[in-house]
N, CA, C and O atoms as CSV, one atom per row, in Angstrom:
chain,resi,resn,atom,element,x,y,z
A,1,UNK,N,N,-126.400,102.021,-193.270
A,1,UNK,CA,C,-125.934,103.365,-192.997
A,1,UNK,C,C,-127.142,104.288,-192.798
A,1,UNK,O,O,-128.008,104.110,-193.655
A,2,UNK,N,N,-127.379,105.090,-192.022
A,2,UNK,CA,C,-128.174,106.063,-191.656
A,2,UNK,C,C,-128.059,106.882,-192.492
A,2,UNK,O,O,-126.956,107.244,-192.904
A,3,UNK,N,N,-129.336,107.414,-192.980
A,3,UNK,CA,C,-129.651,108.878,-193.851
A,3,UNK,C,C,-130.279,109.947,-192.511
A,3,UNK,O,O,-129.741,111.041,-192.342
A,4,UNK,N,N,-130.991,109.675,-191.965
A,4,UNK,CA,C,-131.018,110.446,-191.266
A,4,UNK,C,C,-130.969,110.218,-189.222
A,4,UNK,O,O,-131.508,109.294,-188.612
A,5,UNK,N,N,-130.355,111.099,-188.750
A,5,UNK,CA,C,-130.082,110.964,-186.957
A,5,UNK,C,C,-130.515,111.761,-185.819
A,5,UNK,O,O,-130.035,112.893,-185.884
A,6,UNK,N,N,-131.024,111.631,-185.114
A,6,UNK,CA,C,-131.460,112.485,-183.939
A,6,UNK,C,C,-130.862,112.385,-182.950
A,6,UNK,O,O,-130.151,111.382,-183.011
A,7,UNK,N,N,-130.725,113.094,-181.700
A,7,UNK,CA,C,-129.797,113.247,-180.371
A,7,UNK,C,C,-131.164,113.046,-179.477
A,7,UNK,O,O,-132.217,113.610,-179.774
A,8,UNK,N,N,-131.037,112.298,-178.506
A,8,UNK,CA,C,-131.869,112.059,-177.456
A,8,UNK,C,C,-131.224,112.818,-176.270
A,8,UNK,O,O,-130.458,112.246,-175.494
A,9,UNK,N,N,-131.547,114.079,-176.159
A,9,UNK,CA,C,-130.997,115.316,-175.101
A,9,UNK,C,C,-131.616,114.868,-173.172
A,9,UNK,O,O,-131.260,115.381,-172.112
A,10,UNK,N,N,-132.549,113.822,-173.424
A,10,UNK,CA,C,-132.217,113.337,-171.975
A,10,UNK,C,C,-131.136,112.961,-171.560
A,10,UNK,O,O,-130.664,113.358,-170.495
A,11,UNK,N,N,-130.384,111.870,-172.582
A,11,UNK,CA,C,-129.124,110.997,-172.646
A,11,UNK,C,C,-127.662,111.720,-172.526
A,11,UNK,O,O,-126.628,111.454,-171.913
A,12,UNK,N,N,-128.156,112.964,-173.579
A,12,UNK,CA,C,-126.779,113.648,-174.096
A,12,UNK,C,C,-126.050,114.373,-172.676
A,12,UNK,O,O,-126.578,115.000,-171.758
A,13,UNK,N,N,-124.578,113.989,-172.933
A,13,UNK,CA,C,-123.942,114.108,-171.723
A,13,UNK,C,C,-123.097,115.725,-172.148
A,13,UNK,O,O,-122.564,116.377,-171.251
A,14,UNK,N,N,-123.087,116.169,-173.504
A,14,UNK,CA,C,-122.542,117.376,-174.345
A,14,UNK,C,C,-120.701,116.975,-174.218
A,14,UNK,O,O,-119.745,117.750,-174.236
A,15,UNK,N,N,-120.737,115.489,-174.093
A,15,UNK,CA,C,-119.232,115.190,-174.321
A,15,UNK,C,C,-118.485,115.795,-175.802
A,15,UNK,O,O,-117.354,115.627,-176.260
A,16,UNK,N,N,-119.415,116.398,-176.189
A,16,UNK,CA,C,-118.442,116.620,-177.919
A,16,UNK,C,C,-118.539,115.592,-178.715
A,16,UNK,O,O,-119.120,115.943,-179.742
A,17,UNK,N,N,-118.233,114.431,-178.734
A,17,UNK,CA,C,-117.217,113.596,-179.386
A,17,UNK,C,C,-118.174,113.498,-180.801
A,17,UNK,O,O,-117.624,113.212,-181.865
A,18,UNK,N,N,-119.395,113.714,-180.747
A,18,UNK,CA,C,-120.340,113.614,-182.122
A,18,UNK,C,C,-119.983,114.613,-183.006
A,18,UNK,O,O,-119.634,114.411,-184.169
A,19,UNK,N,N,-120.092,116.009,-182.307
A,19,UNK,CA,C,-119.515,117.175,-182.763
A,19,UNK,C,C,-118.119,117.155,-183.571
A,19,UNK,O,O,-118.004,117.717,-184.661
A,20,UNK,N,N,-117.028,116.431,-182.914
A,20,UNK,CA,C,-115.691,116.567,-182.995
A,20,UNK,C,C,-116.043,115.023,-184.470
A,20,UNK,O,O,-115.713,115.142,-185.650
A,21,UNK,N,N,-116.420,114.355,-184.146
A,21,UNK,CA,C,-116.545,113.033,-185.651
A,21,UNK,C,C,-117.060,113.718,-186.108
A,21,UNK,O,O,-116.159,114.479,-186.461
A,22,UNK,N,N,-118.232,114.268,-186.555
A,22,UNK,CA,C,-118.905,114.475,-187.987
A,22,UNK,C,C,-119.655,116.287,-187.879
A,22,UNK,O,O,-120.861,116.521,-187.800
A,23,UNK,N,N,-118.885,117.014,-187.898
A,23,UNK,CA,C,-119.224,118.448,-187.799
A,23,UNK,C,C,-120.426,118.634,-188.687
A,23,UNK,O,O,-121.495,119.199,-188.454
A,24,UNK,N,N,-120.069,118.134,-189.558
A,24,UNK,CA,C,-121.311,118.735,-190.624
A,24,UNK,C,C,-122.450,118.379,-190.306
A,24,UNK,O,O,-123.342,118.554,-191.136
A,25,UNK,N,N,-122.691,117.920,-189.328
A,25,UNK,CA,C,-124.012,116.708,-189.002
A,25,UNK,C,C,-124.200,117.237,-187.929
A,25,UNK,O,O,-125.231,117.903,-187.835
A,26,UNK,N,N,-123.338,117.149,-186.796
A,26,UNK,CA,C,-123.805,117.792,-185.549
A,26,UNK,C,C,-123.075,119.116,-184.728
A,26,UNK,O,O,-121.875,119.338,-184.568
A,27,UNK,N,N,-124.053,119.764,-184.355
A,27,UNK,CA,C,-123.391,120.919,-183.678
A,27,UNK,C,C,-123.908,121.116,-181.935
A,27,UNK,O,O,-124.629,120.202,-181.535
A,28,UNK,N,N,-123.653,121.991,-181.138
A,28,UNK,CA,C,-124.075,122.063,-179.945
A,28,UNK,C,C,-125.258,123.438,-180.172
A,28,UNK,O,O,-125.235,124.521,-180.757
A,29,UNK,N,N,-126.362,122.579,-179.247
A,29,UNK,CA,C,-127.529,123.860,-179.026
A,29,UNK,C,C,-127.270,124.509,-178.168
A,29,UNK,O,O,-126.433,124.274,-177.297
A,30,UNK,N,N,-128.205,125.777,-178.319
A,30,UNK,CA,C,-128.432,127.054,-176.882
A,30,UNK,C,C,-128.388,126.079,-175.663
A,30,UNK,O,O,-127.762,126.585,-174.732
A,31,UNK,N,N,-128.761,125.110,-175.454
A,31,UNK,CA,C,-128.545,124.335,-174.302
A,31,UNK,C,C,-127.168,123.622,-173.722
A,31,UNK,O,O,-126.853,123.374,-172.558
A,32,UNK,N,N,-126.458,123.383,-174.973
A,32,UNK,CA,C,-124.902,122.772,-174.608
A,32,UNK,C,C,-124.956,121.375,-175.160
A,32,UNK,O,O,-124.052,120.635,-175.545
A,33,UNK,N,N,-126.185,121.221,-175.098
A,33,UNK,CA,C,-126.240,119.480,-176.090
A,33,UNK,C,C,-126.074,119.910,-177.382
A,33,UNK,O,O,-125.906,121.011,-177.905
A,34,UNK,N,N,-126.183,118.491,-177.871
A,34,UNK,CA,C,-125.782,118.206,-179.114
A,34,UNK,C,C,-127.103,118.291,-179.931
A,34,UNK,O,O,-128.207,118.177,-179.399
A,35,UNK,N,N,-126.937,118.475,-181.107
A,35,UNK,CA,C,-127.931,118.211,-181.927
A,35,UNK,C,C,-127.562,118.145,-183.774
A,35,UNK,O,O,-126.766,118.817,-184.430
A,36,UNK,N,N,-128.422,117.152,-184.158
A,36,UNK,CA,C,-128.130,116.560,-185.205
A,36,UNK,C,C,-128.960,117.728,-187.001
A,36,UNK,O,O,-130.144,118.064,-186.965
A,37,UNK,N,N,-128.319,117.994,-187.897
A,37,UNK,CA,C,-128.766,118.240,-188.862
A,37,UNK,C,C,-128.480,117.128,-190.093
A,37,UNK,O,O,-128.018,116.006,-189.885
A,38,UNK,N,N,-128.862,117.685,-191.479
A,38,UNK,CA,C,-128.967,116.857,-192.079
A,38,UNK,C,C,-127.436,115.667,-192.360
A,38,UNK,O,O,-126.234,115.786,-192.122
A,39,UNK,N,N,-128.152,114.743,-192.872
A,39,UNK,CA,C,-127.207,113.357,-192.775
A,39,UNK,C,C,-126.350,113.655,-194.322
A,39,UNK,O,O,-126.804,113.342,-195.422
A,40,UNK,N,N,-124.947,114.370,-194.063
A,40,UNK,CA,C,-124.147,114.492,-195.763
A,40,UNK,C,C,-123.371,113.615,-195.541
A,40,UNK,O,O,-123.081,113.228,-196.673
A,41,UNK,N,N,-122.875,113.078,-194.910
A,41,UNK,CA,C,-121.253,111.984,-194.894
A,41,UNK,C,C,-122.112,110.401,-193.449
A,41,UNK,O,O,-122.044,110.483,-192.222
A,42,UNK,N,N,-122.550,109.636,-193.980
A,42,UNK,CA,C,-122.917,108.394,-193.667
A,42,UNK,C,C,-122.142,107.953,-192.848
A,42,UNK,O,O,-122.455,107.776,-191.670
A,43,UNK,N,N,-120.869,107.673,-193.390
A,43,UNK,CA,C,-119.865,106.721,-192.456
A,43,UNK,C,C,-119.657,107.089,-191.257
A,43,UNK,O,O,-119.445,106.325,-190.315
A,44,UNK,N,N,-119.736,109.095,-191.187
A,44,UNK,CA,C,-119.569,109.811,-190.038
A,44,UNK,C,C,-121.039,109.819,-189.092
A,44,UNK,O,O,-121.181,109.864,-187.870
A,45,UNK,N,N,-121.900,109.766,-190.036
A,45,UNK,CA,C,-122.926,109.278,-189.228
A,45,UNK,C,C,-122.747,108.449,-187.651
A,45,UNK,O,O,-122.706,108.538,-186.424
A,46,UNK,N,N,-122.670,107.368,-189.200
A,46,UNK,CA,C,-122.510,105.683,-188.564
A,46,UNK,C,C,-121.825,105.487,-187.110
A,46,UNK,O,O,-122.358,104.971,-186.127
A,47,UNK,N,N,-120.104,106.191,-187.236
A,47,UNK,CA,C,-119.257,106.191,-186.113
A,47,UNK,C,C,-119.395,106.987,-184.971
A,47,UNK,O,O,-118.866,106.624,-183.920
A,48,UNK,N,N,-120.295,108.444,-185.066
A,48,UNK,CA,C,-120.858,108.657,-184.123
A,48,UNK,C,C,-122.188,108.413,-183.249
A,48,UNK,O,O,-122.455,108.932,-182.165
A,49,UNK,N,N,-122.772,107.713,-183.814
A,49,UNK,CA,C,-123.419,106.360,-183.510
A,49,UNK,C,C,-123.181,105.159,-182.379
A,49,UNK,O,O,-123.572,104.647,-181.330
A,50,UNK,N,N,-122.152,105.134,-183.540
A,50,UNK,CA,C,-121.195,103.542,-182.985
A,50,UNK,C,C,-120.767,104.116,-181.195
A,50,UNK,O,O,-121.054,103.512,-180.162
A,51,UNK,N,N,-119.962,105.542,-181.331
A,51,UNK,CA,C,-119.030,105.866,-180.691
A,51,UNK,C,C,-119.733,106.751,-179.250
A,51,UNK,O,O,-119.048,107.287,-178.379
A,52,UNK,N,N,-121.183,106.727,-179.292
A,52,UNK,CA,C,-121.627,107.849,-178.320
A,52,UNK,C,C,-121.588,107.289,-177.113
A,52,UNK,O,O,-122.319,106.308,-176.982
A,53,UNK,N,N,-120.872,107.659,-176.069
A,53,UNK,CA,C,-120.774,106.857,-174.785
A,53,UNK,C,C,-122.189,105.984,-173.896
A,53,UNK,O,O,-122.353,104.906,-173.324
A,54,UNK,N,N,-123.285,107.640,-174.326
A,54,UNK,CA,C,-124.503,107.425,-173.803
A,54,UNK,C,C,-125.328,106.577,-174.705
A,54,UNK,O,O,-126.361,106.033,-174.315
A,55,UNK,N,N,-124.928,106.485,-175.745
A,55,UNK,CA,C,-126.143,105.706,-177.020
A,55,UNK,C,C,-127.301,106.911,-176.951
A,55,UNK,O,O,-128.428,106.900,-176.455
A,56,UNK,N,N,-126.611,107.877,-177.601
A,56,UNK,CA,C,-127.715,109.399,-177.066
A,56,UNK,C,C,-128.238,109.324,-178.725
A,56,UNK,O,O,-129.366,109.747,-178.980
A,57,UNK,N,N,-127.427,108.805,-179.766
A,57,UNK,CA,C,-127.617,109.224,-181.224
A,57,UNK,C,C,-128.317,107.683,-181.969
A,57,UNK,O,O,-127.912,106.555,-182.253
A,58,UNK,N,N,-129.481,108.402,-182.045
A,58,UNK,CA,C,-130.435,107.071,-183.279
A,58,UNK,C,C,-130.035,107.720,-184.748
A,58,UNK,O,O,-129.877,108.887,-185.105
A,59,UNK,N,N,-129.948,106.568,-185.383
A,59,UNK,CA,C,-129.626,106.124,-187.009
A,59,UNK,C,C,-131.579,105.695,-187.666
A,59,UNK,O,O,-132.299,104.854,-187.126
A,60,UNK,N,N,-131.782,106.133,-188.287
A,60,UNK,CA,C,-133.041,105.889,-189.293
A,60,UNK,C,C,-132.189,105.429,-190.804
A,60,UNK,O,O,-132.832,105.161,-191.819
């Protein structure tokens, strides 16, 4: 399980769907991408991870 995640904003397509799984973790920047804060709920991590169309989100 990941403690901590980053958004690779070349990749990021600003589909939401990271946003919409694990709010507390990720929100949208001044740009419309996504971007990741700290890692509180793992599993939600994990599935937006699992689930990013682009593989835009790394797990550490």
């Amino acid at each position: 399980m990941p403690s901590k995640v980053s958004v690779d904003k070349d990749l990021c397509i600003a589909c939401g769907l990271c946003v919409g799984t694990a709010p507390s973790i990720f929100s949208f920047g001044d740009d419309g991408k996504a971007e990741a804060g700290a890692v509180d709920d793992e599993a939600a991590a994990e599935e937006a991870i699992n689930n990013c169309p682009v593989a835009a989100i790394k797990g550490e």
